[in-house]
Steps between C-alpha positions, in 0.01 A plus 500: 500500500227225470223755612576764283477223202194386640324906488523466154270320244543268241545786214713699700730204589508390148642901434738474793638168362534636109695818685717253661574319229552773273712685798721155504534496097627852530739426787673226280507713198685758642711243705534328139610869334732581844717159409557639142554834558758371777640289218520780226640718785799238581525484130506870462739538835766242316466721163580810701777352705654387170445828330685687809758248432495639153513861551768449739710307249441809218547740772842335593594464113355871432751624783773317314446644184489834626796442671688402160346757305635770754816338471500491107452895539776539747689323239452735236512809714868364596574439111358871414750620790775292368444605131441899673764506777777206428506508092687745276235651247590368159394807323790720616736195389778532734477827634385481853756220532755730358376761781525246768829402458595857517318571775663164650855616373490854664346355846776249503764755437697261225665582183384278206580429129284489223161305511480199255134398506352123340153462429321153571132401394304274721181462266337237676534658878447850366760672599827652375867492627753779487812449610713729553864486524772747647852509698455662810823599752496699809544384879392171659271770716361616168487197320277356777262819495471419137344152575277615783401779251398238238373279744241755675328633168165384422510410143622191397857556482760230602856447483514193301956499482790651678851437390749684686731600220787720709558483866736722670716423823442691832139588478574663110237537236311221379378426176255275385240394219139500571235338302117690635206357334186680487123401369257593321131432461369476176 
């Protein structure tokens, strides 16, 4: 290495030199602008991490709300099918109830007396009660049918009372008082 220095003169030597020097004043300014860009890309690494952290969080809470929003709509489908399928329609005031029972009566095979029917206003649920009242007397067979009958519509229609007012011995008519409430949706 000595003998190549030594082919060159003075002026080229003193070039040589300033090229070195200049080479080693580049070599520690990128080594100077490597250190911060490592620094700004640690910096810029944690931002992202936290960030991810972030999106997973809104992600999770995004899924959540979805999730309760869906359910909020399967709520009010089931309260459009319960007002639709389960409700007696106010506007006919009594006649589709009037039609069940009928239909419920001559399924059940029963004999019944007149119909007695109360009206009750729930204003702060929404709804309104009809009861209806009747004697009923037939079989134990057809009594039962009755029940099941009631029991396996779908509108709202319950027997709230039964008070057997006549039994007879040896498998005899039976007679008893029913008490069938029914709702409405206003």
């Amino acid at each position: 290495m000595k003998e190549w220095i030594n082919l060159l003169d003075i002026r080229e030597r003193k070039i040589a030199g300033a090229l070195c020097l200049l080479l080693a004043a580049a070599l520690l300014f990128l080594a100077f602008v490597q250190l911060k860009e490592r620094t700004t890309a640690g910096r810029a690494l944690t931002q992202l991490r936290s960030e991810e952290q972030n999106l997973r969080t809104l992600s999770a809470q995004r899924d959540e709300a979805e999730r309760e929003f869906q359910r909020w709509q399967d709520a009010q489908r089931d309260m459009r099918e319960l007002k639709d399928s389960y409700f007696y329609d106010q506007k006919s005031r009594g006649q589709n109830l009037q039609l069940d029972l009928q239909q419920i009566f001559a399924a059940s095979g029963i004999n019944l007396s007149q119909i007695k029917y109360e009206y009750s206003d729930f204003t702060k649920e929404g709804i309104e009660k009809v009861d209806a009242g009747f004697t009923i007397s037939g079989s134990y067979a057809a009594l039962k049918k009755f029940l099941e009958t009631v029991e396996t519509r779908p509108k709202f229609l319950f027997v709230e009372k039964i008070a057997f007012s006549q039994i007879a011995a040896l498998g005899g008519p039976l007679e008893l008082r029913v008490n069938l409430a029914g709702y409405y949706e206003r």
